[in-house]
Every structure is written in C-alpha cells, then in structure tokens.
N, C-alpha and C positions, 0 to 999 in steps of 0.2 A: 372520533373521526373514523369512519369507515371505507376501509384498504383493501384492494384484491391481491395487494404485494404479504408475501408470508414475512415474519419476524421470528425470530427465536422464543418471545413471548406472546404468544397467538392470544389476541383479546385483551393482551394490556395495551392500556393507555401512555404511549411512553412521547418525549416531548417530538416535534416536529422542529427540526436541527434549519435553521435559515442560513446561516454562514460561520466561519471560522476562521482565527487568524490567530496564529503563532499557537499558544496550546490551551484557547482556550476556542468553545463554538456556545452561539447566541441559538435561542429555539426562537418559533415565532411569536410568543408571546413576551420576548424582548431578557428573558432568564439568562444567564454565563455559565455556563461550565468549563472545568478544566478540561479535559480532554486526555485520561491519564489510560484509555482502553487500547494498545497497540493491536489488539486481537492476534490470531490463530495465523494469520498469512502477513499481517501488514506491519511494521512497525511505526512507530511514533514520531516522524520527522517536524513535526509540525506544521500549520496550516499557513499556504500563500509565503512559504518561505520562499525569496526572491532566487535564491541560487538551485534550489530543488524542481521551481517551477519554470526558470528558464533550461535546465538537463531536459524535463519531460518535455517543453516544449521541442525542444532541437531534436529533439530523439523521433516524436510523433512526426516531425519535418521528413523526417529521412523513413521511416519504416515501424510501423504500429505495433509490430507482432512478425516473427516467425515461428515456426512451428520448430523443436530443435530435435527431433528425429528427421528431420529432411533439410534443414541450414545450420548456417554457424552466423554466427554473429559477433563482429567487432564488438560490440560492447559486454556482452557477454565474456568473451574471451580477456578484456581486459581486466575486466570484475575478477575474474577467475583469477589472474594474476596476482589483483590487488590484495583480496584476500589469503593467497599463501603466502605472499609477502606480511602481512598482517601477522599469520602466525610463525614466524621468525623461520619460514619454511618445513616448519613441522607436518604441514599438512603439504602434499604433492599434487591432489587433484581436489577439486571441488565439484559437485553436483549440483545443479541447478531443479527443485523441483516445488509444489505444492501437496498440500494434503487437504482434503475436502473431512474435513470433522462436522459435515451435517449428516441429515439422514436423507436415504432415496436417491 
C-alpha cells in the first residue's frame, strides 16, 4: 500500500489496524493482535474501555486543549493532586509535559 503519512519504518509493509477493543486491535485483513506497545508518550489503557472513553468524552465536552503556559485547568490540577497523593506525598509538585523522540 502506498502512504504519503511517514512511519517509523519508511517502506515496510506493516499491517493496516481497523479497530480495537480492550488489549487487543484487528488489521484489515481480519489478523488479532495483542496490543502490548504503550509507546514513548501514551500508555496502555486499553481500547473502547467504557469508563476511559466516557472521561474523554466529558472532557472534549467541556474543552479540547489548553495551552498550560497561558491556563490552568481543573482537571490538570486534580491529576496533579491525585498523583502526590499516589506517592504517600513524597513527591510535592508534579510537571506536566511531552517529549517528541522523533527526528526534525
């Protein structure tokens, strides 16, 4: 199949993913796989989980994106919470960021 989207393996043949659910995703020619890549930015919650995909939806309800050098954000702030509560308060602040490990 020929793609003008880049991939990490430029020129391989890798499958074409149709759907997913819970940890596994179907390609299109009807193949299973487990789903065991959390990658670099994302983790592994599983697919079409009913409680993950009703937060995202509420969330997009209310606001897609802010930018967090110019807002604060309720749910951010809770997180932030949630998380030092997590570590029995060992940790005081938390940072919210990404890192782009491609190239260019």
């Amino acid at each position: 199949m020929t793609s003008n989207a880049l991939f990490y393996q430029a020129g391989a043949e890798l499958p074409l993913i149709s759907h997913a659910q819970g940890i596994y995703m179907w390609d299109t020619q009807g193949k299973r796989y487990m789903d065991g890549c959390s990658g670099a930015i994302t983790c592994s919650l599983g697919h079409q989980h009913p409680a993950v995909t009703a937060a995202m939806k509420a969330q997009l309800d209310q606001v897609a994106f802010s930018y967090r050098t110019q807002f604060e954000s309720q749910v951010a702030i809770d997180l932030g919470d949630a998380l030092v509560a997590l570590t029995g308060e060992q940790l005081h602040k938390v940072f919210f960021c990404w890192q782009w490990l491609g190239s260019g």
